[in-house]
C-alpha positions in Angstrom: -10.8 -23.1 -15.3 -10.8 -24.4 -11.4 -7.6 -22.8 -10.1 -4.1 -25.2 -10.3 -3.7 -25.4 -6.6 -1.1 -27.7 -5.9 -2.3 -30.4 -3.5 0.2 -29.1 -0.7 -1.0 -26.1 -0.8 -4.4 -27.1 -0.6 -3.5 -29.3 2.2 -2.1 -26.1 4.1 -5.4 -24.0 3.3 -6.5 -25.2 7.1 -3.4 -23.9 8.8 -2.9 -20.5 6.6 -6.9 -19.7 7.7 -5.9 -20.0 11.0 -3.0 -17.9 11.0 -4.9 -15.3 9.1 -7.8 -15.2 12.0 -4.7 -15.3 14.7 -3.3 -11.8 13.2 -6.7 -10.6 12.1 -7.8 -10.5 16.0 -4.5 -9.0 17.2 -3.9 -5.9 14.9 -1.2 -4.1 15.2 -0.3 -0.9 13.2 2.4 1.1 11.9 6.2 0.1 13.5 4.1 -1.7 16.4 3.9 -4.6 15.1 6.1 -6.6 17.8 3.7 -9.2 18.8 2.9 -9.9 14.4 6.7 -10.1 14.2 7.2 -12.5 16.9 4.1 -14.7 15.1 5.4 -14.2 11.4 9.2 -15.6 13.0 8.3 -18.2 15.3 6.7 -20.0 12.3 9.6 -19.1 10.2 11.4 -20.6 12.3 9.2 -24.3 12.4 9.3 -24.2 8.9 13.3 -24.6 8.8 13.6 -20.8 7.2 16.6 -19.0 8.1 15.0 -15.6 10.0 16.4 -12.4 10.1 15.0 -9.6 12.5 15.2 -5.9 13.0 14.8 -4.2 10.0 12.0 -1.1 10.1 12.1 -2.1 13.7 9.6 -4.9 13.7 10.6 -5.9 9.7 10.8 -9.8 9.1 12.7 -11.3 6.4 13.3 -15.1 6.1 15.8 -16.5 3.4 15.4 -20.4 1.6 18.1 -21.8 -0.2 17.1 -24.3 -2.9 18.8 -27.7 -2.8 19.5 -26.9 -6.3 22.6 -24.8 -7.7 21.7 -21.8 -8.9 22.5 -18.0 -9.1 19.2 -16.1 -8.7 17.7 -14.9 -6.1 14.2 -13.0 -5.8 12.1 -11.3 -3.2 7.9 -12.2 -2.0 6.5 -9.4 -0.5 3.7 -9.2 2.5 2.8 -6.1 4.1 2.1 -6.9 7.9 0.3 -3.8 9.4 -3.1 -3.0 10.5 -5.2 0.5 10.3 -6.4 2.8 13.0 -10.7 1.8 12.2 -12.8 0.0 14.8 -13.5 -3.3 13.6 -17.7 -3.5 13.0 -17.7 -7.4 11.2 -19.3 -8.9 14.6 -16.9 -11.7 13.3 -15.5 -14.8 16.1 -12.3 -13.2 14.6 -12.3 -9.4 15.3 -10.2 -7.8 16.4 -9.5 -7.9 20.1 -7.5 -4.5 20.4 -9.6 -1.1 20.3 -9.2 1.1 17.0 -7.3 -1.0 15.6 -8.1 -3.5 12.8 -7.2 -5.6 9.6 -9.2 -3.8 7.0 -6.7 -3.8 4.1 -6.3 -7.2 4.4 -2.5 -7.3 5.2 -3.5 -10.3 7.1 -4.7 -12.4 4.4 -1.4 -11.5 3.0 1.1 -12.5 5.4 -0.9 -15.4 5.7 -0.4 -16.3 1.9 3.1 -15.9 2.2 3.5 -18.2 5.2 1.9 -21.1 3.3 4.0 -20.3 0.4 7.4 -20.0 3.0 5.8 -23.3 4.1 5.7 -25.6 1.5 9.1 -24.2 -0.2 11.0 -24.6 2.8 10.2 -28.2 2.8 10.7 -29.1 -0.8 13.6 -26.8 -1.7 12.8 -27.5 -5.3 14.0 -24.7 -6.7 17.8 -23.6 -7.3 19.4 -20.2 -5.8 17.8 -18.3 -2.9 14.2 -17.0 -2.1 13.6 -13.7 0.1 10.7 -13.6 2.0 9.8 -9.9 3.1 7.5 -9.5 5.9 7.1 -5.1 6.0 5.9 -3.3 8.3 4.5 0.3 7.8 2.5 0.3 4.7 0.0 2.4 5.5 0.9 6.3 5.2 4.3 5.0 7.3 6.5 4.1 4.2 8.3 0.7 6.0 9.2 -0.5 2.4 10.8 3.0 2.0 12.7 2.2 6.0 14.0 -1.2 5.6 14.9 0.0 1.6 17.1 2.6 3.2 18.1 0.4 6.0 20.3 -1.9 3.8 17.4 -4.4 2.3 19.1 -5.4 -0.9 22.2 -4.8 0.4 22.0 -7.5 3.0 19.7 -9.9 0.7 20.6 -9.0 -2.9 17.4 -9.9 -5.9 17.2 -10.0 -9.4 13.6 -8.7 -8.8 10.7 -8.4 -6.3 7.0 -8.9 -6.3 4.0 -8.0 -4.5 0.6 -8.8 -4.4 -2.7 -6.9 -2.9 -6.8 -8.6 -2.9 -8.5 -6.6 -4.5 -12.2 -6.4 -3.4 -14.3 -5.1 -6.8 -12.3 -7.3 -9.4 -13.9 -11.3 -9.5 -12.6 -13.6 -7.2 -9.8 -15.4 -8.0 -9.1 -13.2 -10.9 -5.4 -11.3 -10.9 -5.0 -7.9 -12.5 -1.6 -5.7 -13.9 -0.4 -3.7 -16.0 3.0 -2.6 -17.1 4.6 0.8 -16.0 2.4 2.7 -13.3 -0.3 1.0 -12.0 -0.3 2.8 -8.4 -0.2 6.1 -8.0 2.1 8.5 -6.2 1.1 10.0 -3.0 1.9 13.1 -1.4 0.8 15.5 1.1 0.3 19.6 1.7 -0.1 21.9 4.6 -1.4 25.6 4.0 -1.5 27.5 6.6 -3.3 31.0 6.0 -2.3 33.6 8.6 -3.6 37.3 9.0 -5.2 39.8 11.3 -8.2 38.4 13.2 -11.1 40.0 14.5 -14.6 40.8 15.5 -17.2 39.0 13.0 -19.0 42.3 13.3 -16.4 44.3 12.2 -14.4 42.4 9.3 -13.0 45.7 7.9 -10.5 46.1 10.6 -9.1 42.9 10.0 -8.4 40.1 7.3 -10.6 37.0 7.3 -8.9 33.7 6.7 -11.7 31.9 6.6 -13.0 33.4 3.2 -9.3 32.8 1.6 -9.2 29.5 2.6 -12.4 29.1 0.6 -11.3 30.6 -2.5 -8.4 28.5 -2.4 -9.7 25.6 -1.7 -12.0 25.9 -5.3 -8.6 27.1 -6.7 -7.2 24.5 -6.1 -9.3 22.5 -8.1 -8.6 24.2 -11.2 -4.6 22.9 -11.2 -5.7 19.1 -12.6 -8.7 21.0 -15.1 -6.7 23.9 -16.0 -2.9 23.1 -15.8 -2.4 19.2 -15.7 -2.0 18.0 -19.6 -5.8 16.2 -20.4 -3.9 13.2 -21.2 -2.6 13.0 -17.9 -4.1 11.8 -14.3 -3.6 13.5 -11.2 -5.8 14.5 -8.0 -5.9 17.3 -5.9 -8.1 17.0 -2.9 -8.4 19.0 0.1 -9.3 16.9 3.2 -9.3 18.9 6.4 -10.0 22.8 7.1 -9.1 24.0 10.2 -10.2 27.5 12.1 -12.3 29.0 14.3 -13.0 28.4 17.9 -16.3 30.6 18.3 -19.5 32.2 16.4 -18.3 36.2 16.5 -14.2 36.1 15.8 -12.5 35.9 12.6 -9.8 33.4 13.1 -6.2 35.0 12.6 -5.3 31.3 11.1 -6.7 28.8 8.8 -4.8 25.4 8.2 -5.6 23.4 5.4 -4.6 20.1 4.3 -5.0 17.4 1.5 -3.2 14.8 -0.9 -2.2 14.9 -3.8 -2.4 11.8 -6.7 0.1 11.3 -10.1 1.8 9.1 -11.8 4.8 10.7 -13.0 7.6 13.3 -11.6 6.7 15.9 -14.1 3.0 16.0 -13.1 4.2 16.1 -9.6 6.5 19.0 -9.6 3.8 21.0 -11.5 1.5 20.3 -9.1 3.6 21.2 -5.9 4.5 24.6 -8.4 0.7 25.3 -8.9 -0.4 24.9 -5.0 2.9 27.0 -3.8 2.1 29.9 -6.3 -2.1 29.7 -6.4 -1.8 29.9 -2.1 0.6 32.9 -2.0 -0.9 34.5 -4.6 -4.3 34.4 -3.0 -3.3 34.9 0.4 -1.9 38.0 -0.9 -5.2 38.8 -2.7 -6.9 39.0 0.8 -3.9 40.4 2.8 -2.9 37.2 4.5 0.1 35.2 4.4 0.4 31.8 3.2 2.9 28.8 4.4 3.0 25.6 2.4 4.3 22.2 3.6 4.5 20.1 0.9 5.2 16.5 1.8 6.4 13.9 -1.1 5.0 10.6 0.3 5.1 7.5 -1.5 6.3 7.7 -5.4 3.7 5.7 -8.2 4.3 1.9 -7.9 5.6 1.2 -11.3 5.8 -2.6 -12.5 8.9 -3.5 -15.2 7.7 -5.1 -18.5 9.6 -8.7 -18.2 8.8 -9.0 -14.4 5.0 -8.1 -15.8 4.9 -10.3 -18.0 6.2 -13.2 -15.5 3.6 -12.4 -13.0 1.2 -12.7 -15.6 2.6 -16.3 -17.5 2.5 -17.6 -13.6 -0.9 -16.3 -12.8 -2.4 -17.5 -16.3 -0.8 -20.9 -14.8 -2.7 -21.0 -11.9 -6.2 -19.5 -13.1 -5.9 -19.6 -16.8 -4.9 -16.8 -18.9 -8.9 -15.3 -19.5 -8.8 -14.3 -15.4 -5.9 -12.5 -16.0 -6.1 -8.9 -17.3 -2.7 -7.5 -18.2 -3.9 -3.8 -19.0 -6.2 -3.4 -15.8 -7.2 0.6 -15.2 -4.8 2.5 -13.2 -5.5 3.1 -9.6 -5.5 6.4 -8.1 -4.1 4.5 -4.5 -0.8 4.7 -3.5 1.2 1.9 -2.0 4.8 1.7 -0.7 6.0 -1.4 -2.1 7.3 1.5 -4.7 10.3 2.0 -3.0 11.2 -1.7 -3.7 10.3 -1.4 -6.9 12.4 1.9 -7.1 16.0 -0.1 -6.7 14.7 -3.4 -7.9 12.5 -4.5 -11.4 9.7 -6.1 -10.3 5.6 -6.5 -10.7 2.9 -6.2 -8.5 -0.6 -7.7 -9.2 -3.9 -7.5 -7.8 -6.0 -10.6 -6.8 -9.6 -10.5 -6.8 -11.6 -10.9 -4.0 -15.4 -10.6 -5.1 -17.6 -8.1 -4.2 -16.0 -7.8 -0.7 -17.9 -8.9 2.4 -21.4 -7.2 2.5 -20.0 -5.1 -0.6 -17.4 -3.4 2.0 -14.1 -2.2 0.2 -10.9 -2.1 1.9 -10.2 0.3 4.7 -13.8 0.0 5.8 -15.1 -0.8 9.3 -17.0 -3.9 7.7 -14.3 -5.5 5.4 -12.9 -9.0 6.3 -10.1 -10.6 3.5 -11.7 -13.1 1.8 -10.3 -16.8 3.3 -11.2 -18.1 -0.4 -7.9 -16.5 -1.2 -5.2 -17.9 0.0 -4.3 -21.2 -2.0 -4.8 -19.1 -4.9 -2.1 -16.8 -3.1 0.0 -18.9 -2.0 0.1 -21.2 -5.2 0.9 -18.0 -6.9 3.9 -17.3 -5.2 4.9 -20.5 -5.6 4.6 -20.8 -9.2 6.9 -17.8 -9.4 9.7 -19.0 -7.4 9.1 -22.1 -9.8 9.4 -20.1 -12.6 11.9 -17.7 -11.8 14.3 -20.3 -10.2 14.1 -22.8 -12.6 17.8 -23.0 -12.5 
């Protein structure tokens, strides 16, 4: 089946390319997205859409009343931010700022939603109120989790929210879900190892840091293979060692960090348990002393069965039900839209994007969001304000 994109929206394909290049050259990342936020509200603000400024800082949110009578009210989301990667696409649209660059996407995103903003603002054909939710800080910042606690829903109350992600790996134009977790949870740790340094030539007169922090870091490994239920999913993984400054001293301090992966709260707590008790316990097994930081990110993006099974009766609609897979594999990722979907029910899909340019995934140096993209996007979100506020 040829996607259903609505003629408008195919007639706005043009302008939403263009906007997408426009914010793909001028990145911008975490709570400094100023000069996005001015962009995202100026055409807002052409479109007829009622803005609102301020929240997260550089948060956008634009509200359309339908011309019909209705009680309802649901909230689009678009994550606006860039990453800190150099840009290495040699494209007429990189980015123009220095270690800083679209390569999640985000761009693509906002740009569906503006198209979407577009065309609704003008027709109206739906009855209560549609939130649009331009967020900043998605990546490793937790923005959703800011403008959550900064009175979100409060100020612009939903009966649900969704979100939407391209998905380089899964066919182009193809959607994927699932009900309950389909993100993970992500947190963070910091264990720092302290002893009694000393000469590399004489490690008997003092502790060596160094070869704890190696035992623990395979110790660590064991909590998912030896104390996480098989049945379960989880990931432990170390990602920086720090120690040493020269060939012939034992460092009196090693600092080790990593992330941690689950799905559920149990899983979590034993985990944090696990790292607290398997560090002290080793540290004390080479006469050092362990401190653990253990930072609880981003909890598992978890979509509600009837707002599922909306997002997947609209995007059967506008690719046909056999490119949408409602029991796609959980993803290991993490992704802050979770705090919206903590206080709200909502769903969150994936849209495929096709091998990715020159087979580069998202977060790479090479990736660029796929322009082929955004009708499908933006008629998406359409046909769930359609749906939803049917009236």
């Amino acid at each position: 089946m040829t996607p259903a994109i609505p003629p408008a929206i195919a007639a706005l394909t043009g302008d939403m390319k263009a906007w997408r290049h426009h914010l793909h050259a001028h990145p911008e990342t975490a709570f400094e997205e100023h000069a996005t936020a001015d962009f995202i509200a100026g055409l807002l603000d052409d479109f007829g859409v009622e803005v609102h400024r301020g929240l997260a800082g550089t948060g956008v949110v634009g509200v359309i009343a339908g011309k019909r009578t209705g009680n309802r009210a649901i909230g689009l989301r678009a994550d606006i931010d860039a990453l800190h990667v150099t840009e290495a696409t040699g494209l007429p649209h990189a980015s123009v700022h220095a270690g800083r660059m679209h390569a999640c996407g985000h761009d693509g995103h906002t740009a569906m939603l503006l198209g979407a903003a577009k065309h609704l603002a003008a027709t109206r054909d739906f009855a209560g109120r549609l939130i649009l939710i331009f967020q900043p800080a998605e990546e490793n910042e937790g923005g959703g989790k800011v403008m959550v606690e900064e009175g979100l829903f409060d100020r612009f109350p939903v009966d649900a929210v969704y979100g939407m992600h391209n998905w380089p790996g899964l066919e182009e134009g193809h959607f994927a879900l699932r009900t309950g977790p389909i993100m993970a949870g992500y947190d963070v740790f910091e264990i720092t190892l302290t002893g009694k340094g000393g000469h590399a030539a004489m490690p008997h007169l003092g502790t060596d840091q160094l070869v704890a922090a190696g035992h623990l870091m395979t110790a660590l490994q064991s909590i998912v293979a030896r104390s996480v239920n098989p049945t379960e999913a989880a990931v432990v993984s170390v990602t920086q060692m720090h120690g040493g400054d020269t060939w012939n001293v034992l460092p009196a301090s090693v600092v080790l960090r990593g992330t941690v992966r689950t799905f559920t709260k149990a899983v979590q707590d034993l985990i944090e348990t696990r790292i607290t008790e398997l560090s002290r316990s080793i540290a004390q097994g080479f006469g050092a002393e362990a401190a653990i930081h253990y930072e609880r990110r981003y909890p598992a993006t978890v979509n509600s069965p009837e707002e599922a099974a909306v997002a997947a009766r609209v995007a059967s609609a506008v690719v046909g039900a056999d490119k949408v897979d409602t029991n796609c594999p959980q993803t290991m990722g993490a992704e802050d839209f979770a705090f919206m979907l903590g206080v709200k029910p909502g769903a969150y899909v994936q849209l495929g994007a096709g091998p990715g340019r020159g087979g580069c995934m998202l977060h790479n140096p090479g990736y660029d969001f796929n322009d082929a993209l955004l009708g499908v996007g933006a008629s998406y979100w359409v046909g769930l304000v359609h749906d939803q506020l049917a009236g």
